[in-house]
C-alpha positions as CSV (number, residue, x, y, z in Angstrom):
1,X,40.6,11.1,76.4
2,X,41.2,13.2,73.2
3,X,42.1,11.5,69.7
4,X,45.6,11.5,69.5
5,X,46.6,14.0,66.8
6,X,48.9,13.0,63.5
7,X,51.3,14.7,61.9
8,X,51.0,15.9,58.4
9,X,53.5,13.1,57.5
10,X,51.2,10.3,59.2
11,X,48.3,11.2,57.1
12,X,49.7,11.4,54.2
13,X,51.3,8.2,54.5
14,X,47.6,6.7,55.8
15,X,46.1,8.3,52.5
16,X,49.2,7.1,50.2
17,X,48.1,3.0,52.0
18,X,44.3,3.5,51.2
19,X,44.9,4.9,47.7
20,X,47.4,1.7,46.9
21,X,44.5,-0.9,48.5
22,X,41.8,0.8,46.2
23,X,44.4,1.1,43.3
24,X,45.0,-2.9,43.6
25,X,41.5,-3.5,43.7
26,X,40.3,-1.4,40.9
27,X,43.3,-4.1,39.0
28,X,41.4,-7.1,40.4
29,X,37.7,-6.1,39.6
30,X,39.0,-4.9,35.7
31,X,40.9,-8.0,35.6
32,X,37.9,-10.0,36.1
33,X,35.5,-7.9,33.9
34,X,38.4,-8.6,31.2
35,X,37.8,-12.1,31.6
36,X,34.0,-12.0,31.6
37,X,34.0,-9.7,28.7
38,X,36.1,-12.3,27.2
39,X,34.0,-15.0,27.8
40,X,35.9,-17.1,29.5
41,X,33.4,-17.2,32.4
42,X,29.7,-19.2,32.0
43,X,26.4,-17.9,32.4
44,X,25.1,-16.6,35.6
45,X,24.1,-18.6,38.1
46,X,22.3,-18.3,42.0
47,X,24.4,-19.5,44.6
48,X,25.3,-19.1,48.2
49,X,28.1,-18.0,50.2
50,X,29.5,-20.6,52.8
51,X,32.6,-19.2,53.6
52,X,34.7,-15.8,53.2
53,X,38.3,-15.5,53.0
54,X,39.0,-11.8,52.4
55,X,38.7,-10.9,48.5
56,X,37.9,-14.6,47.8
57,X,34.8,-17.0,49.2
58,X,33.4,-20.2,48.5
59,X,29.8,-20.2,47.0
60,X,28.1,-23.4,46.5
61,X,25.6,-23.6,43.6
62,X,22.1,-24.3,43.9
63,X,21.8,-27.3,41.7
64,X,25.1,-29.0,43.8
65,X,27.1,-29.8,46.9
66,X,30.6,-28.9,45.7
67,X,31.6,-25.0,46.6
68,X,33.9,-23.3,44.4
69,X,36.0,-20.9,45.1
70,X,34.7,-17.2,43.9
71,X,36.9,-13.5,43.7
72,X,34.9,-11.2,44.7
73,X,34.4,-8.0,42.6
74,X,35.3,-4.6,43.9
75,X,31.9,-3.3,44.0
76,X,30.6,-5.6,46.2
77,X,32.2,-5.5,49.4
78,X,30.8,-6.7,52.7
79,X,29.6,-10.0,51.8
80,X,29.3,-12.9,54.2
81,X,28.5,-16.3,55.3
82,X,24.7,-17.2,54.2
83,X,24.3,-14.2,51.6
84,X,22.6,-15.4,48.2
85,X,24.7,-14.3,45.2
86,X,24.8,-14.3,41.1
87,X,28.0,-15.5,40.0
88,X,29.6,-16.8,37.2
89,X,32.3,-19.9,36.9
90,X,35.1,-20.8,34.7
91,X,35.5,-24.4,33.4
92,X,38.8,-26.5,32.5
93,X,39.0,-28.5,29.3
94,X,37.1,-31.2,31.1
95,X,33.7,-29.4,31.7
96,X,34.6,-28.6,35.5
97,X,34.2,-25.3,37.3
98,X,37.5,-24.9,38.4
99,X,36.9,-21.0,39.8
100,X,34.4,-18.3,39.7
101,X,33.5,-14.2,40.0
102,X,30.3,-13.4,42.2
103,X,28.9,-10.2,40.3
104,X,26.1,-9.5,42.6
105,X,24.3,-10.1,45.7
106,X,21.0,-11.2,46.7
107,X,18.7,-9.6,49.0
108,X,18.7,-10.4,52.5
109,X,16.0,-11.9,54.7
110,X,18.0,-11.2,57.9
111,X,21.7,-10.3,58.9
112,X,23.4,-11.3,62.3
113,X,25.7,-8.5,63.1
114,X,28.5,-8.1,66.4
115,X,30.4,-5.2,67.3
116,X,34.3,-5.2,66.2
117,X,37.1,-4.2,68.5
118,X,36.3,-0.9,67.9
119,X,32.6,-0.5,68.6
120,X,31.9,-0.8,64.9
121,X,28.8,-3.3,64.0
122,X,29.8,-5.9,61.6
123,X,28.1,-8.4,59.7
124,X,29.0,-11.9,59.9
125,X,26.3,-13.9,58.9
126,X,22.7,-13.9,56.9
127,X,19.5,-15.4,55.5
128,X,19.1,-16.9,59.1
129,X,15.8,-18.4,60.5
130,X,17.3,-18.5,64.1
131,X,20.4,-18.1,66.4
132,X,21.4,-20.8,68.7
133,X,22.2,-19.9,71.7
134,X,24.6,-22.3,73.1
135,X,25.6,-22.9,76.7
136,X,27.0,-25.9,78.9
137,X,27.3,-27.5,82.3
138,X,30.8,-26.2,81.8
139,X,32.1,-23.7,81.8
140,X,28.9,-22.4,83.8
141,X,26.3,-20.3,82.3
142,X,25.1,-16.9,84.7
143,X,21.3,-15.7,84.0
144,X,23.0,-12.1,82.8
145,X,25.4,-13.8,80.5
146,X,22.1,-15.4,79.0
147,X,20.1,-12.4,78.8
148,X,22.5,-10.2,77.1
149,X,22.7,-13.3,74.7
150,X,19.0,-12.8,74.3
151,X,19.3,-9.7,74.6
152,X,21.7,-9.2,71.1
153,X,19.3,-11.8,69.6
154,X,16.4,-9.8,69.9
155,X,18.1,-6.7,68.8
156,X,18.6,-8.6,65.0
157,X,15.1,-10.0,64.9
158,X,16.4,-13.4,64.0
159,X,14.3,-15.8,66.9
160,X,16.5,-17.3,69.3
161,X,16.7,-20.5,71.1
162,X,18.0,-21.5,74.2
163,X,21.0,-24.4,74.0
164,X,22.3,-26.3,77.2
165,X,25.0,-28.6,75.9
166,X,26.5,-31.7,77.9
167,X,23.6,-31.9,80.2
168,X,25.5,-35.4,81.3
169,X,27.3,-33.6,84.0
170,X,24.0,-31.7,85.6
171,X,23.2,-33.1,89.1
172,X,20.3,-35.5,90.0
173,X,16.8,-33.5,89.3
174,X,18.9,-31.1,86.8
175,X,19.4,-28.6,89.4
176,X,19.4,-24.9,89.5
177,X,20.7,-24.4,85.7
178,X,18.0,-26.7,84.4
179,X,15.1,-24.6,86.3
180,X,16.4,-21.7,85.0
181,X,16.0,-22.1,81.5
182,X,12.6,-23.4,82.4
183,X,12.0,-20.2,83.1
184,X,13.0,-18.9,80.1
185,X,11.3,-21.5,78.3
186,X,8.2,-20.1,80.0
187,X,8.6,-17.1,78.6
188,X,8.8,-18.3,75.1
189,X,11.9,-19.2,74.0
190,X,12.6,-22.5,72.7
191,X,15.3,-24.4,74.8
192,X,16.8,-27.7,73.6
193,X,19.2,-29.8,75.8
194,X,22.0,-31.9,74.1
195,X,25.1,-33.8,75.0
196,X,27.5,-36.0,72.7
197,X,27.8,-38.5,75.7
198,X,25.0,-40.3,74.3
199,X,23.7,-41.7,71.1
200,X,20.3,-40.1,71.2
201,X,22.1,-37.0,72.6
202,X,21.3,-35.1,69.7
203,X,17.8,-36.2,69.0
204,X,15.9,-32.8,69.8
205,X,18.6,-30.5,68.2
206,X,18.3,-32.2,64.8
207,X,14.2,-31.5,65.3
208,X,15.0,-28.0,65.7
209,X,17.9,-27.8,62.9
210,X,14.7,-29.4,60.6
211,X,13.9,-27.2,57.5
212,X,15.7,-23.7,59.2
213,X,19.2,-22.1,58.4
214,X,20.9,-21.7,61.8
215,X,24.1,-19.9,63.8
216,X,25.2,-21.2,66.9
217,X,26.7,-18.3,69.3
218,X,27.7,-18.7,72.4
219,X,30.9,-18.7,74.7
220,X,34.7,-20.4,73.6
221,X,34.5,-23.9,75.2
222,X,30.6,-24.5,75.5
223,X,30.7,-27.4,72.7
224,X,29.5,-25.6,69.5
225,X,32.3,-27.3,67.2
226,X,31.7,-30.7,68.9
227,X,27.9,-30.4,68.4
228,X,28.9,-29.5,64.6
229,X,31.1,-32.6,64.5
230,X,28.4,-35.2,65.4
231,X,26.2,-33.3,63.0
232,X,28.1,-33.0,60.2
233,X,30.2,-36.3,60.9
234,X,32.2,-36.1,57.4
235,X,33.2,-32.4,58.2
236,X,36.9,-32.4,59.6
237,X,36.1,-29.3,62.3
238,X,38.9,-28.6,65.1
239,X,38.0,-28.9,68.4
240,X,39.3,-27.1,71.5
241,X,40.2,-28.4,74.4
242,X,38.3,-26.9,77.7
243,X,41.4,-25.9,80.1
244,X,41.5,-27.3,83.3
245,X,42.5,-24.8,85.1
246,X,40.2,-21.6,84.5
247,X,37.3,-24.2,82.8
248,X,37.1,-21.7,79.8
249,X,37.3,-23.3,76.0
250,X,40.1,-22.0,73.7
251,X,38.9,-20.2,70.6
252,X,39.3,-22.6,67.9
253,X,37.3,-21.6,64.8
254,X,38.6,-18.9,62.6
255,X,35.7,-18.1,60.2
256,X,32.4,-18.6,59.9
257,X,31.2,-21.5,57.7
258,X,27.7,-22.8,56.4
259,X,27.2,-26.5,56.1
260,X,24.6,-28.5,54.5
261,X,23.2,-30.9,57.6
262,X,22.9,-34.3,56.1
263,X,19.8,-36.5,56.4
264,X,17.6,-33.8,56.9
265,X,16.1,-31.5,54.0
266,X,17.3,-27.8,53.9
267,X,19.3,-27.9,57.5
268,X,21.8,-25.3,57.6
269,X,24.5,-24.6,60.1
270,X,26.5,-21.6,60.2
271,X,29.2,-22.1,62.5
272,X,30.5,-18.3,63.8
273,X,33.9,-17.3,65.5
274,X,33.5,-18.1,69.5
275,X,33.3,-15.5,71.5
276,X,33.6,-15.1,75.0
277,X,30.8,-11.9,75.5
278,X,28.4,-10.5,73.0
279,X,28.9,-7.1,73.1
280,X,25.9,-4.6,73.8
281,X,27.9,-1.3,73.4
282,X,25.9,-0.4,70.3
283,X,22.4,-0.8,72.0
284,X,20.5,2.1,73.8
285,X,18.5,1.7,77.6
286,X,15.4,1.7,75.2
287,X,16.4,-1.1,73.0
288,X,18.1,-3.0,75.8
289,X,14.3,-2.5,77.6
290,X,12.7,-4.1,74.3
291,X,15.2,-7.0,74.6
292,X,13.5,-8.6,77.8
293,X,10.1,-9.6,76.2
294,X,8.0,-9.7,79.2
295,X,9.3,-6.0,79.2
296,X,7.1,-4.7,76.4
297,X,3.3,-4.7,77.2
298,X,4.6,-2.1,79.8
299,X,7.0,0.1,77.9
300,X,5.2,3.4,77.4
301,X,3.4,3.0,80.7
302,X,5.1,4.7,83.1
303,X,3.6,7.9,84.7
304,X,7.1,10.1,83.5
305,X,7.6,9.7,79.7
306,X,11.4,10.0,80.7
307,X,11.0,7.5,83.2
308,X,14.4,5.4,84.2
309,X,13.2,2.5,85.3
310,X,14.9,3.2,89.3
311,X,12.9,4.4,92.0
312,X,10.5,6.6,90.1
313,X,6.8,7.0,91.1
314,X,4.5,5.6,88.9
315,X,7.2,2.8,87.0
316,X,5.2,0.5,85.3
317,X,8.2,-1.9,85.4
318,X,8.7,-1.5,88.8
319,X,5.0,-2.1,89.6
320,X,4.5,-5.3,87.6
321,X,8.0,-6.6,89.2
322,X,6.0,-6.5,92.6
323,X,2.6,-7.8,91.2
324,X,5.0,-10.8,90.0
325,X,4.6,-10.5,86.3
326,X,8.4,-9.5,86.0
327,X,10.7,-11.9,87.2
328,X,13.1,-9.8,90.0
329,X,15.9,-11.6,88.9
330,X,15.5,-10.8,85.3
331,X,14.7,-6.7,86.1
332,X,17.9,-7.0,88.4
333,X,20.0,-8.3,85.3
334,X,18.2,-5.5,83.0
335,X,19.6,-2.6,85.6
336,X,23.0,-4.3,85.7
337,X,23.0,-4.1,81.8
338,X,22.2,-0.7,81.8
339,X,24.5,0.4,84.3
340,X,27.3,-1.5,82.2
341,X,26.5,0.5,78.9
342,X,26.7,3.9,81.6
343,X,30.3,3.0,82.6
């Protein structure tokens, strides 16, 4: 389908928009260098973003709990949840920080990035240790839902682990979900099992949480902001209902957020956006190859340097899929992936 075409009138009314955006935001960031120059705002000071709201965020300081609420200069577009910045606060007669600028940004260690509605990759998180991968008994989980999970983890280089939430509804002998995951879990990846039916429910999640700054992902209605609730208990988080009739969650959380887990010494949670399907639009066959791990000691094996990975003679995949060192299942889900991104 060809790009639709716009007048000369469209444009320049597209152009006219822009210019007024950057006009008002040129205001905003002299504005603020007014006030600095002034001196009405305190000496810098590290901090870190926990939540974004547009041209404004919260950043909580480094020496306490309390966020305050930041503008964010012009030059510095594209923050997010989890970045490390400078900024600089403002205080009331009473010696409180009242508001702040952020005037730079640290560097990042990692970034957790999605694509937009338009294909586009985003950031929406960063400075994380690992992405938690949550799933449930409810609404159930399919192995290629779970790899292309994986599969985005991987992509970011941020380690992933493996979630099953409300394990209190799996059968006797934790049935075929359970196994499944074993699987995983014997190919590397850490898999934790939780519910908030029970008071230890939580016990191997907060071992994991332990000294690391963490995202949970996953699909609307698997339990991420009720797992963040019995975390963070003094958090007031809104929880979605799971509808009864298509047993799919309702999207509920509208930004993403860092907390501070209390009781144990530098937990973070970042709590992201739910979304149904992580897309993998952005991805090539070769990096979706490199996603499945057990993939990689035979990548560049193949007899055909342009091999596909089908039928062709001499497939290195294909060959350790029949000597059993490749799961079927999971080379089945890697060709439906691929012949997704085709379509």
């Amino acid at each position: 389908m060809s790009k639709r075409k716009l007048s000369r009138q469209q444009r320049w009314r597209i152009e006219k928009i822009q210019a007024e955006r950057a006009e008002r935001a040129a205001k905003r960031d002299a504005r603020e260098s007014e006030k600095l120059a002034a001196g009405e705002y305190g000496q810098e000071r590290p901090g870190r973003v926990t939540a974004h709201f547009g041209r404004t965020l919260d950043v909580r300081p480094e020496d306490s709990d309390e966020a305050v609420r930041c503008h964010l200069r012009a030059n510095l577009e594209g923050l997010v949840t989890g970045d490390r910045v400078i900024w600089r606060g403002r205080e009331d007669p009473d010696g409180r920080v009242v508001e702040g600028v952020v005037v730079a940004r640290g560097e990042r260690d990692s970034v957790l990035e999605r694509p937009d509605a338009r294909g586009q990759l985003k950031p929406v998180a960063a400075n994380i240790d690992q992405i938690l991968i949550v799933f449930a008994v409810e609404p159930e989980p399919h192995p290629n839902l779970i790899d292309r999970y994986l599969i985005a983890a991987e992509a970011t280089g941020i380690a992933p682990v493996l979630v099953l939430n409300k394990i209190d509804l799996l059968p006797e002998g934790g049935g075929e979900l359970l196994a499944l995951l074993r699987r995983y879990e014997g190919l590397g990846y850490p898999v934790v099992t939780t519910t908030t039916e029970r008071e230890d429910g939580l016990d191997a999640l907060h071992a994991r949480l332990a000294g690391r700054t963490s995202v949970f992902v996953g699909q609307s209605g698997v339990g991420k902001s009720s797992l963040i609730d019995r975390l963070l208990p003094d958090e007031e988080l809104r929880i979605g209902a799971l509808s009864k009739d298509s047993r799919k969650g309702t999207h509920t959380t509208t930004t993403a957020r860092l907390y501070p887990l209390p009781d144990a010494e530098s937990a973070e949670l970042i709590d992201s956006p739910g979304i149904r399907e992580f897309g993998l639009g952005h991805l090539d066959e070769q990096q979706v190859a490199e996603g499945f791990i057990e993939f990689r000691d035979f990548l560049g094996r193949c007899r055909f340097r342009d091999c596909r990975h089908r039928h062709e003679p001499g497939c290195a995949l294909l060959e350790a899929v029949e000597r059993g060192e490749i799961h079927p299942e999971r080379f089945a889900s890697y060709r439906r992936i691929v012949e997704s991104l085709e379509s």
